[in-house]
N, C-alpha and C positions, 0 to 999 in steps of 0.2 A: 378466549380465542384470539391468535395473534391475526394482525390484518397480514395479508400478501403485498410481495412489492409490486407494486401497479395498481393497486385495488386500495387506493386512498380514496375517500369520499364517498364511500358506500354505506350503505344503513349495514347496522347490526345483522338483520335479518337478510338481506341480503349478502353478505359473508357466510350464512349460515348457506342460503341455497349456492353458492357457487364452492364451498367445501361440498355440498350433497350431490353435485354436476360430475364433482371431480372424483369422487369416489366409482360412479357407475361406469364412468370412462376411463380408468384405471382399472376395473376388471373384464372391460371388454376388450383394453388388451392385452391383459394374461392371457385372456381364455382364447381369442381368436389366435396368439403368437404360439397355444400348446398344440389349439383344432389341427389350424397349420401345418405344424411339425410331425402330428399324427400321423394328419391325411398322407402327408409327403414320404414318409417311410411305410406306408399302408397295412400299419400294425393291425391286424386281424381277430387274436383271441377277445374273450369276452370283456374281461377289464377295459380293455380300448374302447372296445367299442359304446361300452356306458361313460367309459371318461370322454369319449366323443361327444355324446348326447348330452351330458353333461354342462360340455365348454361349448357349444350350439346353444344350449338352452340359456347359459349365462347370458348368452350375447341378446337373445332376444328378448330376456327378461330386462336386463339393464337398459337393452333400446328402448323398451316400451317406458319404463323408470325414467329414462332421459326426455322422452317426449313431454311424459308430463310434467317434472319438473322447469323444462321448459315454457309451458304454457300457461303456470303457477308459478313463475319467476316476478316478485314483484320488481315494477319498473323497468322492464324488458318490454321493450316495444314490437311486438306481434305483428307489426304489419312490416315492419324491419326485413331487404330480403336477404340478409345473412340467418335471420332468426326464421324465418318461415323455410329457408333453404335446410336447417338442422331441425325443422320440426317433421319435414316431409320426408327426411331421410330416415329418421325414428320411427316415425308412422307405418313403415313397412314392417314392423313387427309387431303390429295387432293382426293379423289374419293366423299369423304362426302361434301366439297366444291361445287362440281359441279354435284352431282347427280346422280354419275358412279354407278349405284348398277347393281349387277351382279346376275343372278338365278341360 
């Protein structure tokens, strides 16, 4: 695995999770840049409409992926408020995961 430029000084393992950060945040924005494009021409037939649900469900699967790997990031300090600021923003997709909707 090659190191990144800026990411000198870092454990092995740690390169490993910040390649595994960067994969889940790289398909939430494919998928939010296609939801996007969808919504905006409000393609209708039925392929859309599952490629919608689709590129929705990516986003909330990989938030809920990003949460955790952030809270299982060795040496990321948790109480950090850049790192609790992107834990809290991830966090809003466990309710969507399991079907918590609220009236």
């Amino acid at each position: 695995m090659q190191e990144q430029p800026g990411l000198q000084g870092i454990s092995p393992i740690q390169q490993v999770y910040v390649d595994a950060v960067k994969a889940p945040l790289d398909m939430i924005e494919v998928a939010y840049e296609r939801l996007r494009d969808r919504l905006a021409r409000q393609v209708e037939d039925e392929r859309a409409k599952a490629e919608t649900l689709s590129d929705a469900w990516t986003i909330i699967d990989n938030a809920y992926r990003l949460n955790t790997l952030l809270r299982q990031f060795p040496g990321l300090k948790q109480r950090d408020e850049i790192v609790r600021s992107a834990i809290d923003v991830f966090k809003v997709a466990e309710p969507f995961r399991h079907a918590e909707f609220s009236t």
